[in-house]
C-alpha positions as CSV (number, residue, x, y, z in Angstrom):
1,X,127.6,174.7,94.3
2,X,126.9,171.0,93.8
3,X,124.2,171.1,96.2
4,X,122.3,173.6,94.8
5,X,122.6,172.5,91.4
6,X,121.4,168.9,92.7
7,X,118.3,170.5,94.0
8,X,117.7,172.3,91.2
9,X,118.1,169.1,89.1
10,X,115.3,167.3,92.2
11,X,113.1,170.5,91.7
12,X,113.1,170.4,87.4
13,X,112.4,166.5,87.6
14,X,109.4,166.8,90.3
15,X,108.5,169.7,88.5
16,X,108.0,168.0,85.5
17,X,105.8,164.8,86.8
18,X,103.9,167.0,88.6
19,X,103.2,168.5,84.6
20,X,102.8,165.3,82.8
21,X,100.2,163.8,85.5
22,X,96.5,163.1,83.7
23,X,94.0,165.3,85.0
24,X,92.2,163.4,87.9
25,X,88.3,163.9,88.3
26,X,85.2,162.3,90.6
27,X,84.8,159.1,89.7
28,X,81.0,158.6,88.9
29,X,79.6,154.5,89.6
30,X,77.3,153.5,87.1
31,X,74.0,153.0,88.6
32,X,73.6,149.3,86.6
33,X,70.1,148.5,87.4
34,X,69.1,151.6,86.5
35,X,71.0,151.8,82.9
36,X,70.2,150.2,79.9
37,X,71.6,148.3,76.7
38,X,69.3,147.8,74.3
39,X,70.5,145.4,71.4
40,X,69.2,145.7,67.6
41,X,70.4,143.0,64.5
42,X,69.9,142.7,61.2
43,X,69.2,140.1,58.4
44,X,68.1,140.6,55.0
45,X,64.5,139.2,56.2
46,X,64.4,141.4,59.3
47,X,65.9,142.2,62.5
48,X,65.8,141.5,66.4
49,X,66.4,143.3,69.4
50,X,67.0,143.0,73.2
51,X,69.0,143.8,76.2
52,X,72.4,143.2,77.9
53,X,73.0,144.4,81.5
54,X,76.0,146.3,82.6
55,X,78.4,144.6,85.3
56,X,79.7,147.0,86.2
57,X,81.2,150.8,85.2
58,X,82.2,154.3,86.0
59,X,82.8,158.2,84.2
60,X,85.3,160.5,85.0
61,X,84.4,164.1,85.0
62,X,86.0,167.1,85.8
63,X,85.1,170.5,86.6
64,X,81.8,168.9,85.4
65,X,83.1,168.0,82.2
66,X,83.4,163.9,80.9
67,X,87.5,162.9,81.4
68,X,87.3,159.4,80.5
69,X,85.5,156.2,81.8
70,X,85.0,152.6,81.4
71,X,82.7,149.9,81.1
72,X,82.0,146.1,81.8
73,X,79.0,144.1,80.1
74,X,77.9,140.5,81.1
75,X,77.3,138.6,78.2
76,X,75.2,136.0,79.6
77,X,72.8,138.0,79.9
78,X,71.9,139.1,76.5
79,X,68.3,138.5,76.1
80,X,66.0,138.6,73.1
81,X,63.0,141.3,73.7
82,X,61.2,140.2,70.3
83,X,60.2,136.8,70.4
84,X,58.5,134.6,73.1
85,X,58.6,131.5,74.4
86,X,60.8,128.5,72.3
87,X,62.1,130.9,69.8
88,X,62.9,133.3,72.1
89,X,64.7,130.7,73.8
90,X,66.4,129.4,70.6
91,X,68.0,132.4,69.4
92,X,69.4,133.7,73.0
93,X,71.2,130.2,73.2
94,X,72.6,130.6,69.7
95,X,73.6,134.4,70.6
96,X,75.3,132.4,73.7
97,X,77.0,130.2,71.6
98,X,80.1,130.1,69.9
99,X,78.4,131.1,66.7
100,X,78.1,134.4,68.3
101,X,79.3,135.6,72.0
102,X,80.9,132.2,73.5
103,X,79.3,133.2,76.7
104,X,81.0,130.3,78.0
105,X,84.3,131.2,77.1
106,X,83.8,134.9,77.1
107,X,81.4,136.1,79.9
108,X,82.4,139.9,79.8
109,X,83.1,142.4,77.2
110,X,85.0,145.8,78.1
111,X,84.7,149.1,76.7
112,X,87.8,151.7,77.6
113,X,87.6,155.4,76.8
114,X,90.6,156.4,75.3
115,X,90.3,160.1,73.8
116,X,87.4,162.3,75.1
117,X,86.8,165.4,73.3
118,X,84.0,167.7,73.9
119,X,81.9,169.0,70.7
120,X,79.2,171.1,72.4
121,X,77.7,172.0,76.1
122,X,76.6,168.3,76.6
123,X,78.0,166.0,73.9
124,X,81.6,164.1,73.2
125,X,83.3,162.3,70.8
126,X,84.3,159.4,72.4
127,X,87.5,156.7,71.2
128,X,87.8,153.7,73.2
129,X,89.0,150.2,72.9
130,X,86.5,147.7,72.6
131,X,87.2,144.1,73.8
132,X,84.6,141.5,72.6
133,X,85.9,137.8,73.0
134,X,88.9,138.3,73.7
135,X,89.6,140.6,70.7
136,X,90.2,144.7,71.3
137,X,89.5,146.9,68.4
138,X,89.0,150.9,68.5
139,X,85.6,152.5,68.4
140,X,84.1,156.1,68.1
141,X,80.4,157.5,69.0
142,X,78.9,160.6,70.2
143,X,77.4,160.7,73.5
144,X,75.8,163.2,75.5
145,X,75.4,163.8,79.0
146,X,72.9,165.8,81.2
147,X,72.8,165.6,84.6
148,X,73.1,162.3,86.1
149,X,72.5,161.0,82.9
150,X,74.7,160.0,79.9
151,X,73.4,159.0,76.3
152,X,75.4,157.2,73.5
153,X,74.5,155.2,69.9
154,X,76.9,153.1,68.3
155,X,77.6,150.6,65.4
156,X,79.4,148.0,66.4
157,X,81.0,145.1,63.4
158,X,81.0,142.2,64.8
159,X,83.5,140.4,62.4
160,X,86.0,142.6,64.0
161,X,85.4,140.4,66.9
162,X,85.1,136.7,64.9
163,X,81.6,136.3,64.9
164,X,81.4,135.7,61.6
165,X,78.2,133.4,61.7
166,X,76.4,133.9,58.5
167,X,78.1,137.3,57.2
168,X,77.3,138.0,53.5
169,X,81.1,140.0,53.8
170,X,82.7,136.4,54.7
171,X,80.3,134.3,52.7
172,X,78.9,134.8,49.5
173,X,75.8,132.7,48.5
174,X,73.9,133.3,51.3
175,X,71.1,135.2,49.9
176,X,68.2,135.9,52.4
177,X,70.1,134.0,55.0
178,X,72.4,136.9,55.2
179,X,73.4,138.5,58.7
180,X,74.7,142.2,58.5
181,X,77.6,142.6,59.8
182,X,76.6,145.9,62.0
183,X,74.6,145.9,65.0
184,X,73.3,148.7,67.1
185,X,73.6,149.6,70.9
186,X,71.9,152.0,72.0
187,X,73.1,153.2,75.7
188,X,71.4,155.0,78.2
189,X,73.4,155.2,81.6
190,X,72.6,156.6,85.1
191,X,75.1,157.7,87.8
C-alpha cells in the first residue's frame, strides 16, 4: 500500500512539472549585419537620426508562431546619419558621453521579451524589460513578422534611464534648447 501510494505521489509531482514547463520553440539567431536600428531625436529646433548595430540576439517561435526572444545593442556604436564631418563627430561623442549613453561605462543595452501575445496573422504585442545604463524599465510595441523577417516601432523615454541632458520635463527654462524626452527606434530584423 505504501508503495503504491509513493508512486502515485512520484507520478502527481512529475506530472505536474511536466505541466508547468514554458513552451520550448526554435531558437531563431539574429542575422546582425543584416538588421537594422535606425535612431530618430527630437528638439524644439529639429531632430536627428542614425543607427545602432545589434550585438547580438535571437526569437523564439513555435509552431511558427513568436514565443519570446531577446536582444543585445552595442552602444558604441551609435552613429549620427544627418550630419557630416565635425558636427557629425561632435554630437556622436556627446551621445557617447555621460550626458547621454556612458558608452564607457555602459557598452550594451538589453531588451527581454516578457509577454508575447499575438493580435493578428503576423503581428504581436510585445512587453519586455528594457535595460539602458544599468537601469531596467518595462516596454510595449507592436511588431510584425513575415517570413525571415520581423518589424517593430517603439518610443522609448529616455529619463526612465537618467539621461536627462537638457529635458524640458526636468528643466524648466530651457526654451528652444529643449530635448524631448521620447526618441524613436525603428527595428527591422532578419533571421
Amino acid at each position: 500500500m505504501k508503495k503504491s501510494i509513493f508512486s502515485l505521489v512520484i507520478a502527481l509531482v512529475f506530472a505536474n512539472a511536466q505541466a508547468t514547463e514554458p513552451i520550448k520553440g526554435d531558437k531563431k539567431d539574429i542575422k546582425v549585419s543584416e538588421s537594422t536600428v535606425v535612431w530618430k531625436g527630437h528638439k524644439v529646433t529639429g531632430s536627428h537620426e542614425g543607427t545602432i548595430n545589434l550585438k547580438s540576439g535571437h526569437l523564439e517561435m513555435a509552431n511558427g508562431k513568436l514565443t519570446g526572444g531577446s536582444f543585445t545593442v552595442d552602444m558604441a556604436s551609435i552613429a549620427c546619419t544627418d550630419l557630416e564631418g565635425e558636427y557629425k563627430g561632435k554630437l556622436e561623442g556627446h551621445l557617447k558621453s555621460d550626458d547621454f549613453f556612458g558608452t564607457a561605462n555602459h557598452p550594451t543595452a538589453s531588451f527581454t521579451m516578457k509577454q508575447v501575445a499575438a493580435t493578428g496573422a503576423d503581428t504581436y504585442e510585445i512587453t519586455g524589460d528594457l535595460t539602458i545604463k544599468g537601469k531596467t524599465h518595462p516596454i510595449s510595441f507592436v511588431m510584425t513578422v513575415n517570413g525571415n523577417k520581423a518589424m517593430a516601432e517603439l518610443k522609448v523615454d529616455r529619463t526612465k534611464y537618467g539621461i536627462e541632458y537638457k529635458s524640458a520635463s526636468i528643466f524648466s527654462a530651457l526654451g528652444d534648447k529643449a530635448i524631448y524626452d521620447e526618441f524613436d527606434l525603428n527595428v527591422a530584423l532578419q533571421f
